[in-house]
C-alpha positions, 0 to 999 in steps of 0.5 A, a space after each residue: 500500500 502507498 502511504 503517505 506519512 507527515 510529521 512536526 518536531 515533536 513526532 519526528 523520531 516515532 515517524 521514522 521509526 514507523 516509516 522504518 517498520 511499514 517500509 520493512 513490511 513492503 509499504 510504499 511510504 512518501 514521507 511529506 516531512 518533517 526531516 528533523 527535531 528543529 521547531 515547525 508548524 504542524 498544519 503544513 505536514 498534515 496538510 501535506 500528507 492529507 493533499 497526497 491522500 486526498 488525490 489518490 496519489 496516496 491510498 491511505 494517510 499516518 500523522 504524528 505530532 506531539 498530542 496526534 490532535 493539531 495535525 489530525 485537526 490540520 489535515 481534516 480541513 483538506 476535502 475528502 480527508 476523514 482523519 480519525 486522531 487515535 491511541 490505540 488499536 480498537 479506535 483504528 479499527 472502527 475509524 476504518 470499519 464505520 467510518 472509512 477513514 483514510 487517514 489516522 493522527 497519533 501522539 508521539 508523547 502519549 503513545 509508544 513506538 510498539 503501540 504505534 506500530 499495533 495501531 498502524 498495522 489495525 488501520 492497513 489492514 482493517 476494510 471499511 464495512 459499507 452497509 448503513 456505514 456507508 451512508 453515514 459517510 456520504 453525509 459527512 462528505 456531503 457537508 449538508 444533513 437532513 435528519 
């Protein structure tokens, strides 16, 4: 799978370490930053991994900054992008089953390097289930709602 892959300073580290893992699993990662630990805006790597996503240039789409929320937030903005901000397993899967969210957000301070990879692996792997889960998207993509 072609993931797109985005980080600020404070998720640098856990990015190249998942970029690692995913790669060494036989994952395409286009890693849009952060290259270091100096201080950056987080909006302009979600962004930037969420624009790859949000093309189709990218299937899927992995966030880390410090909390896993700002980037997330960041990267929501862009059309097209569900991004579901989460720290453990069982929320990657349901932002997968119900949702089909094509992105994820995670915190490199709250969350550690094996979890993340747990989490990783859940939201690769995990399909969307369509069903009525499926019309619950189309609102959401649709930005108008009627009960």
């Amino acid at each position: 799978m072609k993931i797109a892959m985005g980080a600020d300073h404070g998720g640098y580290r856990r990015k190249e370490m998942l970029k690692a893992y995913l790669e060494e699993k036989g994952h395409t990662v286009v890693d849009v930053g952060t290259d270091s630990t100096d201080s950056v805006d987080y909006p302009i790597y979600g962004k930037a991994a969420a624009e790859k996503v949000a093309d189709g240039s990218c299937e899927r789409g992995i966030l880390i900054c410090g909390s896993g929320l700002g980037i997330g937030m960041a990267a929501n903005k862009v059309k097209g992008i569900r991004c579901a901000m989460v720290s453990e397993p069982y929320s990657a899967e349901l932002s997968r089953r119900h949702n089909d969210a094509n992105m994820i957000s995670m915190g490199a301070r709250t969350i550690g390097g094996d979890m993340m990879k747990e989490i990783a692996d859940t939201f690769l792997e995990t399909d969307f289930e369509g069903g009525r889960h499926a019309r619950r998207v189309a609102m959401i993509e649709e930005e108008t709602w009627e009960k």
